[in-house]
C-alpha positions as CSV (number, residue, x, y, z in Angstrom):
1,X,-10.0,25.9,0.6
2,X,-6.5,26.7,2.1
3,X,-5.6,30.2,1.0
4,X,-2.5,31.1,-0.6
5,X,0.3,32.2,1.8
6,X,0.8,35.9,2.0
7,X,4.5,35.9,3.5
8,X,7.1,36.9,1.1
9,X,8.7,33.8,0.3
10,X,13.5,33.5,-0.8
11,X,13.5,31.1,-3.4
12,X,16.8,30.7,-5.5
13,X,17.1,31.1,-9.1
14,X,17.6,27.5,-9.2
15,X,14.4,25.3,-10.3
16,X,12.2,22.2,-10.8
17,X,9.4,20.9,-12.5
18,X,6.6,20.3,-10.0
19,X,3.4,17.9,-10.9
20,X,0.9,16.3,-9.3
21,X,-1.1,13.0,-10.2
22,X,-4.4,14.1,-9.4
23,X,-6.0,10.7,-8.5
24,X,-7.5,9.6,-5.2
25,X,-6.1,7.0,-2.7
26,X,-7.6,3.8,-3.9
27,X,-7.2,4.2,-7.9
28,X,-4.5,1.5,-8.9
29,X,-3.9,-0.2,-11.7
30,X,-5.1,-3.7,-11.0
31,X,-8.0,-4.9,-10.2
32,X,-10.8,-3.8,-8.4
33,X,-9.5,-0.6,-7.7
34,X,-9.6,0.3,-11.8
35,X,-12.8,-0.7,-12.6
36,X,-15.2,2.5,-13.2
37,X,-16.9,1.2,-10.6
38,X,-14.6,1.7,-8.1
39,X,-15.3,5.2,-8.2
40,X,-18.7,4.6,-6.0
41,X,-17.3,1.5,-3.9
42,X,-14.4,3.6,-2.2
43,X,-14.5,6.6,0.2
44,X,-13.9,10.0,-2.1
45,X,-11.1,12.0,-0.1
46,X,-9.5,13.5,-3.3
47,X,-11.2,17.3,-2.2
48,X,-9.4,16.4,1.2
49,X,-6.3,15.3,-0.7
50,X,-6.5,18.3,-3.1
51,X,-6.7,21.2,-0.6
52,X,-3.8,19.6,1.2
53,X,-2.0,19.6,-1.8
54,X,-2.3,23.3,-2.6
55,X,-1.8,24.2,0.7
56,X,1.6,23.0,0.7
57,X,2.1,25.0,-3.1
58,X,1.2,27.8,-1.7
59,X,3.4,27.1,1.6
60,X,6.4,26.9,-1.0
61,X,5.2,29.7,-3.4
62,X,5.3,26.8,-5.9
63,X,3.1,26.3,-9.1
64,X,2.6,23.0,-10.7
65,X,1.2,21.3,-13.0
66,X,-1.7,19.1,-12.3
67,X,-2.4,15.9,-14.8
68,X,-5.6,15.2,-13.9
69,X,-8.1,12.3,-14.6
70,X,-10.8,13.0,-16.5
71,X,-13.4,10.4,-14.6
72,X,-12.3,12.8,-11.2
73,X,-13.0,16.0,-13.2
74,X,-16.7,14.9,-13.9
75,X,-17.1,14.2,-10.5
76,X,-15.5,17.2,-9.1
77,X,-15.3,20.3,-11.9
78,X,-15.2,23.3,-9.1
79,X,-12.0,21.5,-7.8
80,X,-10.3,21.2,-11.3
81,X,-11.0,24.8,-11.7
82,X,-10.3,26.1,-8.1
83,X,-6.4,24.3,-9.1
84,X,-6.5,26.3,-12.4
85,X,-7.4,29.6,-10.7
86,X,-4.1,29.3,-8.3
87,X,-2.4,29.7,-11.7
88,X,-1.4,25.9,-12.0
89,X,-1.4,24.1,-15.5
90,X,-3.6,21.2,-16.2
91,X,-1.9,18.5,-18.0
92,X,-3.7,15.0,-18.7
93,X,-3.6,12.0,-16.7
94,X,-5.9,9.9,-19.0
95,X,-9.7,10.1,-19.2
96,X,-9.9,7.2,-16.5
97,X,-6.6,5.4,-14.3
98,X,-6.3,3.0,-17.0
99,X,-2.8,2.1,-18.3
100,X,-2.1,2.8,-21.8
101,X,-1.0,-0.5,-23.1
102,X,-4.1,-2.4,-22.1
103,X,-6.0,-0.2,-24.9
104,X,-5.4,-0.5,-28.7
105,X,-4.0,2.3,-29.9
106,X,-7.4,3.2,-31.4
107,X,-9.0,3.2,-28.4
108,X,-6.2,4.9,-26.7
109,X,-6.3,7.9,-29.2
110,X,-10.2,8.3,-28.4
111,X,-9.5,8.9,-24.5
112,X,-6.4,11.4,-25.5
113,X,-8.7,13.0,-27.3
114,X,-11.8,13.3,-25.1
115,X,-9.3,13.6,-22.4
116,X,-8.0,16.5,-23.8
117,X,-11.5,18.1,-24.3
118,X,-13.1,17.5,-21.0
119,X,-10.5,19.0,-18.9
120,X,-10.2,22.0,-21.6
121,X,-13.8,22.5,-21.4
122,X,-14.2,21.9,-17.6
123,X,-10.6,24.3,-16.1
124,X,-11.1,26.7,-18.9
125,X,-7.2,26.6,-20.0
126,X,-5.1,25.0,-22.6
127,X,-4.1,20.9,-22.1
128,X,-0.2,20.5,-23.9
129,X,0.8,18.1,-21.4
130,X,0.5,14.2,-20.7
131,X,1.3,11.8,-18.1
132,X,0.2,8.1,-18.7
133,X,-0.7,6.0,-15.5
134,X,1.7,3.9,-14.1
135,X,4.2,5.2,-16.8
136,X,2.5,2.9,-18.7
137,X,3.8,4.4,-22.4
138,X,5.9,1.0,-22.5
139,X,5.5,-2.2,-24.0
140,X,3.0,-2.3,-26.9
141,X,2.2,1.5,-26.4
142,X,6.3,2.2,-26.3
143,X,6.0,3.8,-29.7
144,X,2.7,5.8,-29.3
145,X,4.3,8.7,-28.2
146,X,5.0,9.4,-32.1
147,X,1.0,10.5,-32.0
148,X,0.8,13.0,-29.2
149,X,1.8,16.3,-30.9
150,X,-1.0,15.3,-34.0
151,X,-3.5,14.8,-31.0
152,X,-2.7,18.3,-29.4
153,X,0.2,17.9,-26.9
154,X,4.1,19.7,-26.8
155,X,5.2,17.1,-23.8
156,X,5.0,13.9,-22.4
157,X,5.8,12.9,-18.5
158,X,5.2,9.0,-19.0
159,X,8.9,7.3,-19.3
160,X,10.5,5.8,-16.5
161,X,14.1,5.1,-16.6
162,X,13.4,2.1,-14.1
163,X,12.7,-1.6,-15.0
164,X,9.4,-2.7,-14.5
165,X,7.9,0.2,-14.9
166,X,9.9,1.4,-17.5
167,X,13.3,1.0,-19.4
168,X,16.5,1.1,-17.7
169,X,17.8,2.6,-20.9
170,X,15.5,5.3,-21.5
171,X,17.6,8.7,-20.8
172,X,17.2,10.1,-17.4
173,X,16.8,13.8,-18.2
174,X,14.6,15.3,-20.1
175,X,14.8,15.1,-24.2
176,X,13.3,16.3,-27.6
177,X,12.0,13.6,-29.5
178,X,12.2,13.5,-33.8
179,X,8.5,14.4,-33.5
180,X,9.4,17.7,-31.8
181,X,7.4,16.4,-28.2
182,X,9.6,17.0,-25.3
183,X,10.2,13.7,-23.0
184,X,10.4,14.8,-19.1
185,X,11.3,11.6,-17.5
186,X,11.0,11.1,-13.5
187,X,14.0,12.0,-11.3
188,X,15.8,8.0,-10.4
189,X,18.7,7.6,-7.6
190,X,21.1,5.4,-8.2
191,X,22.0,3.0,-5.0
192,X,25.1,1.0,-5.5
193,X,23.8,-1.8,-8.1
194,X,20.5,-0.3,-8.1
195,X,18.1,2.4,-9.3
196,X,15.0,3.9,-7.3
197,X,12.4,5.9,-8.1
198,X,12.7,9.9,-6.1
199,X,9.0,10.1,-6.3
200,X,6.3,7.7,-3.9
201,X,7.8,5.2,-1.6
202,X,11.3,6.4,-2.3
203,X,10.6,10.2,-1.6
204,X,8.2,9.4,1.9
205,X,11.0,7.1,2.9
206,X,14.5,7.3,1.4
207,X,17.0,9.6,4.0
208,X,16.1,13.2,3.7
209,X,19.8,14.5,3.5
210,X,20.1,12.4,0.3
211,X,17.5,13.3,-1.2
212,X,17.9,17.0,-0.4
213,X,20.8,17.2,-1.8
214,X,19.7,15.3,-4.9
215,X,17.1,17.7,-5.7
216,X,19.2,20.7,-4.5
217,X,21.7,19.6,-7.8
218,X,19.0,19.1,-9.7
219,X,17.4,22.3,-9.3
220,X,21.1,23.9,-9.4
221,X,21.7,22.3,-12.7
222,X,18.0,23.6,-14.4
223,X,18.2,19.5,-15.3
224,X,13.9,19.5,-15.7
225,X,13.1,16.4,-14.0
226,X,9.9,16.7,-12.2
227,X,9.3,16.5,-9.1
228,X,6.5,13.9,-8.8
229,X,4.0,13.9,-6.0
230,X,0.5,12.6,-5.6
231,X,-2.5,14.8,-4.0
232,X,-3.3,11.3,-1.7
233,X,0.0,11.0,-0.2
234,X,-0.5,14.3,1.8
235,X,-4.0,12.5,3.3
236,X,-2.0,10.4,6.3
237,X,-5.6,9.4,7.7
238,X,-6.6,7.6,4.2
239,X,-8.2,4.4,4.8
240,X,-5.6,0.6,4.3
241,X,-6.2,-0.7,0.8
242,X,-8.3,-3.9,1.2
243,X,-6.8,-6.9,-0.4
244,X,-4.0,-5.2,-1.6
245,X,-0.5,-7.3,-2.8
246,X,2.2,-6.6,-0.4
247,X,3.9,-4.8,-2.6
248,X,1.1,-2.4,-3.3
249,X,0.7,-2.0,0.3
250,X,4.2,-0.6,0.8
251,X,4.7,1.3,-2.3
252,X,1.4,2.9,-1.1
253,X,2.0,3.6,3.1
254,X,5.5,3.6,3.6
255,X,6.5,6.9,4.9
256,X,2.7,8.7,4.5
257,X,2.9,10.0,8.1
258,X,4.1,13.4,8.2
259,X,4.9,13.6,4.3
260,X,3.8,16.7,4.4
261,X,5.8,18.1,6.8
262,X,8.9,16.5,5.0
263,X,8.2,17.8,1.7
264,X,8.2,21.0,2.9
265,X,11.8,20.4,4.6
266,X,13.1,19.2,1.1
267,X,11.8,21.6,-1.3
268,X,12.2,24.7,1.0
269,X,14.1,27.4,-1.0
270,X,13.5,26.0,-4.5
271,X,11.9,27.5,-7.4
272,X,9.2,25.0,-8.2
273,X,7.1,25.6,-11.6
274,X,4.7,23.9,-13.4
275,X,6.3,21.4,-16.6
276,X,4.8,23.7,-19.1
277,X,6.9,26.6,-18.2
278,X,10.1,24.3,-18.5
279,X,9.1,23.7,-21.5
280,X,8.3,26.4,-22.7
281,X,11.4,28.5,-21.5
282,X,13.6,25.9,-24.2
C-alpha cells in the first residue's frame, strides 16, 4: 500500500465533503454486471483501484469517507480495514450494488441492516452514514429515507437533484429532514438550460477552470456537498465494459486517462474531510 505523504501540506480553512463509492470497475446497475455472480466472471482490480485512491488522499492530506459494499468487504476485509486505519469513515454503500427501488422495502431494511453489521464488524468503527447505488432512493423507495435513523444512521448521500437519476426539485445543498437525518446531496452545475452532475463523466471531462472554481466556492462557502469520486476511476488501464449501452460506455471512460493527475490539480489547497465530520460539526 501507498504510504501516507509525509510533506507538510497548506490547505485553507475552506472545506468539502470527500467520499468514495468503493465498488469495482464492472459493478453497474443493469444487467449482467449486478448479478452476484458477476463478482467471479469479471477481473477484481478494486485493491489496485483502492490503493490508488488513498494515494491520492494522502497526496491531498484529505480524509473521506468510504461507502463501501458489503459483497467487496467479504471478499476483501484487510482492505476495508487498511481504509479505516488511515483514519477514513466507513459509510454504507448497500450489502450488494443493487439499487434500492428494485427491493421491497422489507427486503431493503434487511440489507441496511446486515449492511450496517458487516462492515461494523469487519473495519472495526461506527457505520452512521448511507449512500444508495445509482442514487437510487427515488421512485418507490423516495420515501424510505423516513427509516434510516430507526435502522442506525444520522445521514444519507443518495438524492440527486438531476432528472433521471433523481429529482430536479430535490434541494441542491445539503438539508435536515423532519426525521432529524441529514440529506447531503451531490454537487450539480448548471449549463445554460441544463444541469450536470460534478462527479463521474462531468468531473473526468467538464473544463477544469470551471470546475475549479465551482468547488473553490463551494469549499469557500462551507456549502457540504461532497465531492464524489469512485476508487475505479483512478485505474486508467481497467479493462472496456463488454456489451455495454453506449451511454454506459461514456458515462464510464470519458476522461479516465490521467483523472488522477487532474483531481489532484482541482482539489489542491482544499480542506477535504470525510461526510461524518460535516455532519457532525452542525
Amino acid at each position: 500500500m501507498h504510504q501516507p505523504v509525509r510533506a507538510e501540506l497548506h490547505l485553507s480553512p475552506r472545506r468539502l465533503p470527500l467520499s468514495f463509492d468503493w465498488e469495482d470497475w464492472f459493478q453497474l446497475c443493469c444487467p449482467p454486471y449486478d448479478r452476484p455472480e458477476a463478482l467471479d466472471r469479471f477481473e477484481c482490480r478494486l485493491p489496485r483501484a483502492t490503493e490508488l485512491s488513498l494515494a491520492l488522499c494522502a497526496d491531498l492530506g484529505a480524509t473521506a469517507t468510504w461507502f463501501c459494499l458489503g459483497d467487496q468487504a467479504r471478499r476483501h476485509p484487510a482492505l476495508l480495514r487498511e481504509i479505516a486505519a488511515r483514519g477514513h469513515a466507513i459509510g454504507l454503500h448497500g450489502l450488494t450494488h443493487r439499487r434500492a427501488f428494485e427491493m421491497d422495502r422489507a427486503a431493503w431494511r434487511i440489507s441496511m441492516r446486515d449492511g450496517k453489521a458487516l462492515l461494523e464488524d469487519l473495519a472495526g468503527v461506527p457505520v452512521t452514514g448511507y449512500r444508495a447505488p445509482e442514487w437510487s432512493l427515488r421512485g418507490a423507495a423516495s420515501e424510505w429515507c423516513d427509516d434510516l435513523p430507526e435502522l442506525g444512521f444520522s445521514y444519507d448521500s443518495s438524492r440527486a437533484p438531476l432528472p433521471v437519476i433523481g429529482d430536479p426539485a430535490w434541494p441542491r445543498r445539503p438539508h435536515r429532514l423532519p426525521n432529524g437525518l441529514w440529506e447531503l446531496p451531490p454537487p450539480v452545475l448548471s449549463l445554460g438550460p441544463w444541469r450536470v452532475p460534478m462527479w463521474g463523466w462531468g468531473l473526468r471531462a467538464l473544463p477544469t477552470g470551471l470546475l475549479r472554481r465551482r468547488l473553490t466556492a463551494l469549499a469557500a462557502e462551507d456549502a457540504g456537498t461532497p465531492v464524489v469520486i469512485h476508487p475505479w476511476e483512478l485505474d486508467a488501464d481497467q479493462p472496456a465494459l463488454p456489451g455495454a449501452s453506449l451511454g454506459h460506455r461514456f458515462a464510464h471512460s470519458a476522461g479516465l486517462k490521467g483523472y488522477g493527475a487532474r483531481l489532484r490539480k482541482l482539489l489542491s489547497g482544499i480542506r477535504l474531510v470525510p461526510l461524518d465530520a460535516w455532519v457532525e460539526a452542525r
